[in-house]
MITIMI-30600 format. One line per field, with one value per residue (C-alpha): residue number from 1; residue in three letters; x, y, z. Coordinates in Angstrom, 2 decimals, always signed. Layout:
i: c(NUM | ...)
aa: c(ALA | ...)
px: c(X | ...)
py: c(Y | ...)
pz: c(Z | ...)
end
This chain:
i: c(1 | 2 | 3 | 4 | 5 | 6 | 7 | 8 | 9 | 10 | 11 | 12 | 13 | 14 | 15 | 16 | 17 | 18 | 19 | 20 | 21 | 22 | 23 | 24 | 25 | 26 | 27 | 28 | 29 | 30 | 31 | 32 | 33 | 34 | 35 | 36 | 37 | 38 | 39 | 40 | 41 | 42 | 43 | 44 | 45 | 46 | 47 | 48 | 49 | 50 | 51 | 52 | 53 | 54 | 55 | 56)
aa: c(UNK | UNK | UNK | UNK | UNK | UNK | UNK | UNK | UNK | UNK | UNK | UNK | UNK | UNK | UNK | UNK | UNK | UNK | UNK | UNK | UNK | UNK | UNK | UNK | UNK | UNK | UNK | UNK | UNK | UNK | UNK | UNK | UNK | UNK | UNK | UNK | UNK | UNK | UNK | UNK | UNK | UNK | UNK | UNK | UNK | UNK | UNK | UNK | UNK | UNK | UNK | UNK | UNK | UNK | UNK | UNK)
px: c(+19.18 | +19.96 | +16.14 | +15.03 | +16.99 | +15.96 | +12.14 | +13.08 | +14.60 | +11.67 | +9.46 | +11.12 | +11.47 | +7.48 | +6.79 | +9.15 | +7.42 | +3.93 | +4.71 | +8.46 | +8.20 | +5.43 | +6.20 | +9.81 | +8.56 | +5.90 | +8.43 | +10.68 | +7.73 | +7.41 | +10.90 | +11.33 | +8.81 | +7.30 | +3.45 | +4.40 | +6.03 | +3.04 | +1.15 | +3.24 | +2.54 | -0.95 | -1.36 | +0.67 | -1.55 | +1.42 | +0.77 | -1.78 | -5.18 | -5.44 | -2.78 | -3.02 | -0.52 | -0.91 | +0.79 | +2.50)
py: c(-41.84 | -40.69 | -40.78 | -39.38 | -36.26 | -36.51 | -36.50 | -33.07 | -31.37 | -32.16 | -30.82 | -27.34 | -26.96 | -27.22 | -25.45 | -22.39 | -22.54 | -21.90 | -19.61 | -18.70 | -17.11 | -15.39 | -13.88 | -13.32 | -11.41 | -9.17 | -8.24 | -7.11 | -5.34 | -3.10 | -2.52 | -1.31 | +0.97 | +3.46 | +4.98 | +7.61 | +5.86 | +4.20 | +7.34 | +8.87 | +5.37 | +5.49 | +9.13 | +8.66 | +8.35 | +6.42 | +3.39 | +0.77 | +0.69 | -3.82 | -5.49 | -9.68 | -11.97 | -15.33 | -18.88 | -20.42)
pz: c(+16.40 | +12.89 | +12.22 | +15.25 | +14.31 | +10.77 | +11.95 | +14.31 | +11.61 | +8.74 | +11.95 | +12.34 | +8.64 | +8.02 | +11.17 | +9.97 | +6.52 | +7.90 | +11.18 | +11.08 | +7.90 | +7.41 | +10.82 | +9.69 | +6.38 | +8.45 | +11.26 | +8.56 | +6.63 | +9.49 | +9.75 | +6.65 | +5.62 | +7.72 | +7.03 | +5.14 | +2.39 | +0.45 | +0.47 | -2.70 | -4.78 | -3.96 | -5.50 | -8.34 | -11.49 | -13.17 | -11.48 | -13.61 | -12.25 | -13.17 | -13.10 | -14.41 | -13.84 | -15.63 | -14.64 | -17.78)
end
């Protein structure tokens, strides 16, 4: 039994990684922000125009 149960929850955990997250982050994307808000970052002439990012 103790298995069994162990098996259901390792299930649900990877199947939350690869759907219920990524639909958790993009319902709360669209929540937050509305279409008018990234319009003054993308005319700002503050922001950089490369940005690296590098794995140490």
């Amino acid at each position: 039994m103790i298995l069994l149960v162990l098996f259901w929850a390792a299930a649900l955990f990877i199947l939350y990684t690869y759907v219920g997250y990524p639909v958790l982050i993009g319902l709360l994307a669209r929540l937050s922000f509305s279409e008018g808000d990234c319009t003054k970052y993308q005319e700002s002439a503050a922001l950089p125009e490369l940005a690296a990012c590098k794995a140490a």
